[in-house]
C-alpha positions, -999 to +999 in steps of 0.1 A: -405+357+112-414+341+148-383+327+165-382+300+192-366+301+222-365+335+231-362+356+266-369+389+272-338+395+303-305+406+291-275+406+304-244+436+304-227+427+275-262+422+254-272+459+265-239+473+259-244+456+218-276+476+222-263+512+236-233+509+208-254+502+179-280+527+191-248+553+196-239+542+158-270+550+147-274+519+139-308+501+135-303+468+158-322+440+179-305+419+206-327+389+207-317+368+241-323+331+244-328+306+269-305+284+260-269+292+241-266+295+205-234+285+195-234+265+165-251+271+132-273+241+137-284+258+168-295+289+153-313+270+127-334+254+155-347+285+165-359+290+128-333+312+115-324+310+080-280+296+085-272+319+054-287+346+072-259+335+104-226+355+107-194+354+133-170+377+137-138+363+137-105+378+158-076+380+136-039+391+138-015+400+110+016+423+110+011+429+147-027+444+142-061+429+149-085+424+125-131+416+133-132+395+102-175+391+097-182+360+075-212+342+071-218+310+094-217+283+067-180+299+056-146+296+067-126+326+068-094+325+044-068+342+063-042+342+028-075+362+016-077+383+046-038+391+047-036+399+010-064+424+019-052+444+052-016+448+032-003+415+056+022+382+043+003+366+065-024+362+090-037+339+120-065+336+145-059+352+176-062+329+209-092+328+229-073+348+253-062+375+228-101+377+217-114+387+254-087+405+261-102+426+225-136+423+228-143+416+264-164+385+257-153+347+253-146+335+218-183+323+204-198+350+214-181+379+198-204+404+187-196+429+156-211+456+172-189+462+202-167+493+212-136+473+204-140+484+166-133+514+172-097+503+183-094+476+150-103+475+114-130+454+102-134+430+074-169+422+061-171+395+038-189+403+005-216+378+009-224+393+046-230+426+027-249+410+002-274+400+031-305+420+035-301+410+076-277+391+096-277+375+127-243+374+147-227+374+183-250+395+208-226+398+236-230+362+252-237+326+245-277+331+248-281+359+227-281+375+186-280+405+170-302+409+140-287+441+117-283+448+085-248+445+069-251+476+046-260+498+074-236+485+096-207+490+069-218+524+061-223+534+098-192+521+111-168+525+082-158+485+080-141+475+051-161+452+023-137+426+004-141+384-003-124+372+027-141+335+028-141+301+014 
């Protein structure tokens, strides 16, 4: 499928999704745009199915960080995502938390970054349902297009219904 919009330069945090998926083993495409994709509505623009759209979201419970990866038209429910990491409770961590974790600014968290290695991930069961996904490619401008079943198997990231 063609998409608009798109730009062949990327930037350091787009390679880096690149080199970590490709050290995964990890069969990925960073696709960079000119202009930011930061909304669903945007991504649709470009032609891009929004079921196909997924975020990774930065969450805390019991003191730990959780990548919870849902798809763009979803919410993610934190009782959901506490009863499944073992927690009473969980809540979003500040923008502030989520660079410190990632290294990139809330929005354009990508789930293929070597932060997971220090946090368990949550995939949502209708992500892994997905043949592809697009989500955060390491800065406003850019995607990732990767399947969710590779990416599960490759990096170990747990599989449970986390949305609403």
């Amino acid at each position: 499928m063609p998409i608009n919009g798109m730009e062949p330069e990327m930037e350091g945090k787009e390679r880096e999704v690149e080199e970590f998926a490709r050290e995964l083993g990890i069969n990925a495409q960073v696709i960079r745009f000119s202009k930011a994709v930061r909304t669903v509505a945007d991504v649709e623009k470009l032609g891009i199915d929004a079921k196909s759209v997924v975020k990774t979201l930065i969450a805390k419970a019991n003191g730990r960080y959780y990548a919870a990866i849902v798809r763009g038209d979803q919410k993610l429910n934190l009782k959901k995502l506490a009863r499944v990491v073992g927690a009473s409770s969980a809540k979003m961590a500040s923008p502030e938390e989520i660079l410190k974790i990632t290294g990139v600014p809330a929005g354009a968290v990508s789930p293929i970054l070597p932060y997971i290695r220090d946090i368990t991930v949550v995939v949502d069961k209708r992500v892994y349902e997905l043949d592809e996904a697009y989500g955060g490619g390491g800065s406003a401008k850019a995607l990732v297009m990767f399947s969710p079943r590779e990416y599960v198997e490759k990096t170990g990231a747990m599989v449970a219904d986390i949305a609403k």
